[in-house]
N, C-alpha and C positions, 0 to 999 in steps of 0.2 A: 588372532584369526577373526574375532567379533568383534564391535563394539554395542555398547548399553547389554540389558541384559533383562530380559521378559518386560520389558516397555517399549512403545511407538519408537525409541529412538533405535533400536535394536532392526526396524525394519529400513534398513538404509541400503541403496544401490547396490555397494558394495558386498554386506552379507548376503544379498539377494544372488547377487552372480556365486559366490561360494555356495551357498545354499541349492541353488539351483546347477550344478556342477557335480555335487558330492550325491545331488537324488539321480542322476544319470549315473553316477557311477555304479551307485549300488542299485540301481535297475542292470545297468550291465553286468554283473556279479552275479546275481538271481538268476537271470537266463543263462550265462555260462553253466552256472551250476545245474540247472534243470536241462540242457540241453545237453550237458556232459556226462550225468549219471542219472536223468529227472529225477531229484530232489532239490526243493526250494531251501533258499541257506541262510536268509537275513531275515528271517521272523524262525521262533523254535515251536508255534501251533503246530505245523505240519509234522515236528519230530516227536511231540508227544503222540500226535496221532500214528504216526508209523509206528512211534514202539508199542499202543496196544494192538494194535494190527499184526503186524510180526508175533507177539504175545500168544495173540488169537491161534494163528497158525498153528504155533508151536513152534516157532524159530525164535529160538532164546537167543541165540548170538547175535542172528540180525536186530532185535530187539535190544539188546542191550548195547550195540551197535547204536541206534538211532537216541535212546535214550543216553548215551554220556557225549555224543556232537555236540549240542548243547552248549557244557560246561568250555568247549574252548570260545563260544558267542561271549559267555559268563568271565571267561582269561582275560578276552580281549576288553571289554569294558571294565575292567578293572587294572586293567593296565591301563587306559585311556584316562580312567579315574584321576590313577596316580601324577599322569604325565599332564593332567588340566586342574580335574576340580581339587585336589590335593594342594598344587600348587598353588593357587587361586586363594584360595583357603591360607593357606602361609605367606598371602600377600610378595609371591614369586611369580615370574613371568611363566606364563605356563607354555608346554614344550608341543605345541600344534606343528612345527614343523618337522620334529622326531614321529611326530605320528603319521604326519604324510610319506615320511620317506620307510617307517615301514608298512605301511599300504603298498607301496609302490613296490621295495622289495617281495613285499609275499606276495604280489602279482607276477611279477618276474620269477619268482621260485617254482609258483604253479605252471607257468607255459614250460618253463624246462624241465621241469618235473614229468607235465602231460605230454611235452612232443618227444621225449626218450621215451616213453611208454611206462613210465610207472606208475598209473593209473587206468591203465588198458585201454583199449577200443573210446572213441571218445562218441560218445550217444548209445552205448550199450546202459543195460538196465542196468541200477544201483547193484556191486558186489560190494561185501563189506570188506572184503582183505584185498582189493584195489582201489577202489574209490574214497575208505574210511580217509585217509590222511588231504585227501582232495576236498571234504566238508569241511574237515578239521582244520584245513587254514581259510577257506572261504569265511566261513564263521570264526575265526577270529578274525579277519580281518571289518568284518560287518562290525562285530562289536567295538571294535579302536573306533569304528568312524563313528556308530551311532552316540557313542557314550560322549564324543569329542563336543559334537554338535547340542548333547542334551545336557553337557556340563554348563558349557559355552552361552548358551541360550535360556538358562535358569530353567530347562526342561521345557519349552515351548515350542523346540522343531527338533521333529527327526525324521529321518531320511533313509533312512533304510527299509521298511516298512510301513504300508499306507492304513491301517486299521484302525489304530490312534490316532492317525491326522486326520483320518475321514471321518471318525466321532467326532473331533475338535472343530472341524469344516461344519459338521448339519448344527453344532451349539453356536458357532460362532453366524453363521447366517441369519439363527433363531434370534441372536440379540441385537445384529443391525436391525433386522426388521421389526423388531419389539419397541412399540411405541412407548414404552417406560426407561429406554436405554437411554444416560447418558450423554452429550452431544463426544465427549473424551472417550467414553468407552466403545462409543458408536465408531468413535475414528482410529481407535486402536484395531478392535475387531474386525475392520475391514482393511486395512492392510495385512492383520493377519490371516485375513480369507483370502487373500490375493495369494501370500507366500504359501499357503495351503495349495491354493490349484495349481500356483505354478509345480511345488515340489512333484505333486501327483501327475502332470504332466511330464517333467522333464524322468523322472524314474520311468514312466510308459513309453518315451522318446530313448532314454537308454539303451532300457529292454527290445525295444523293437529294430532300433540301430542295430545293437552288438547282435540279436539274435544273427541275423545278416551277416555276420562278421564268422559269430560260431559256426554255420550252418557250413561255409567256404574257408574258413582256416583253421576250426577246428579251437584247440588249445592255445592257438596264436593269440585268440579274441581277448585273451586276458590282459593283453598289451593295453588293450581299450581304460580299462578303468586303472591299469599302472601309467600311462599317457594322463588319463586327469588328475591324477593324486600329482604328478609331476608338474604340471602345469600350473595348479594352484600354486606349489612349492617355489619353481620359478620365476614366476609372476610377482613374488610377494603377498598375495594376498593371503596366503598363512600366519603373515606377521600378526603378532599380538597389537589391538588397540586397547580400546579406552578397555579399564576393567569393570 
């Protein structure tokens, strides 16, 4: 799915369109998910916050609701673990395209899941005993992709959440402009600020796309981000390169 791995040559055409593909996706997954039950599902700050909120209340269930969603973000990058950095590590081709296609499957699960109604009303507020198994694959599915790309890239892009990248974006700006930088680190840094903006871009183009999509088809939208995970797959460009 990559080639190089946390150096300039890791920033090539190629993982740039992957990269910038997979940050639309999971911008489109975040707005499903917020627009389907408003809760955000590819970063867990928000669920630690919901569960001492819930706590506060005095809704233990919803609470303990919020605080185990989580652990399937925590499934899913450890599965991604196993099927990249694992292999990688045993010097085996790692399985990027078994991971696209269960992307793509638990996209397809969620729309028929959500248009039989087994996640109720689609933009009704968060329930926990309709909605719970509706985070619970969103976020695993966050996690397959985020861990894929952060095995993939020696932990230098991810794409599921812009918090991390938008730190990495103000240091990395900090060091082209630092008259003591490097003329090599200077040129690394700034294709890395480039795939920064792009990512943070193409995730807000997702989000903004799909919301569009949710707002008119509801649970269909999910087709959105099982369409890109398939299209990488088809494409080839999931194929394993240089390691």
């Amino acid at each position: 799915m990559f080639s190089g791995n946390n150096n300039l040559s890791q920033y090539n055409p190629r993982n740039f369109i992957i990269w910038m593909t997979l940050a639309f996706q999971a911008g489109s997954i975040n707005a499903g998910g917020f627009l389907a039950c408003h809760k955000f599902v590819t970063h867990t700050t928000g669920f630690a916050t919901a569960f001492g909120a819930e706590l506060a209340l005095g809704e233990i269930y919803a609470a303990m609701s919020m605080a185990s969603v989580p652990l399937f973000f925590l499934a899913g990058t450890m599965i991604s673990a196993y099927l990249v950095d694992y292999q990688i590590n045993q010097h085996q081709a790692p399985r990027y395209n078994l991971i696209l296609m269960m992307i793509a499957g638990f996209m397809v699960l969620v729309t028929f899941l959500g248009q039989s109604g087994a996640f109720g009303t689609f933009g009704n507020e968060y329930d926990s005993l309709t909605n719970y198994v509706l985070l619970a694959l969103l976020c695993l599915t966050s996690g397959l992709q985020n861990a894929a790309i952060s095995s993939a890239s020696g932990s230098s892009i991810r794409t599921t959440h812009l918090t991390g990248l938008t730190t990495d974006l103000g240091i990395g700006i900090v060091r082209v402009l630092s008259p003591g930088t490097n003329a090599s680190t200077r040129n690394t840094e700034s294709h890395a600020n480039l795939t920064r903006i792009g990512i943070i871009a193409f995730f807000i183009l997702g989000s903004t796309f799909s919301a569009f999509i949710f707002m008119r088809s509801h649970y269909f939208g999910f087709l959105v981000p099982a369409g890109t995970a398939l299209a990488i797959l088809i494409s080839g460009l999931g194929r394993q390169g240089q390691k």
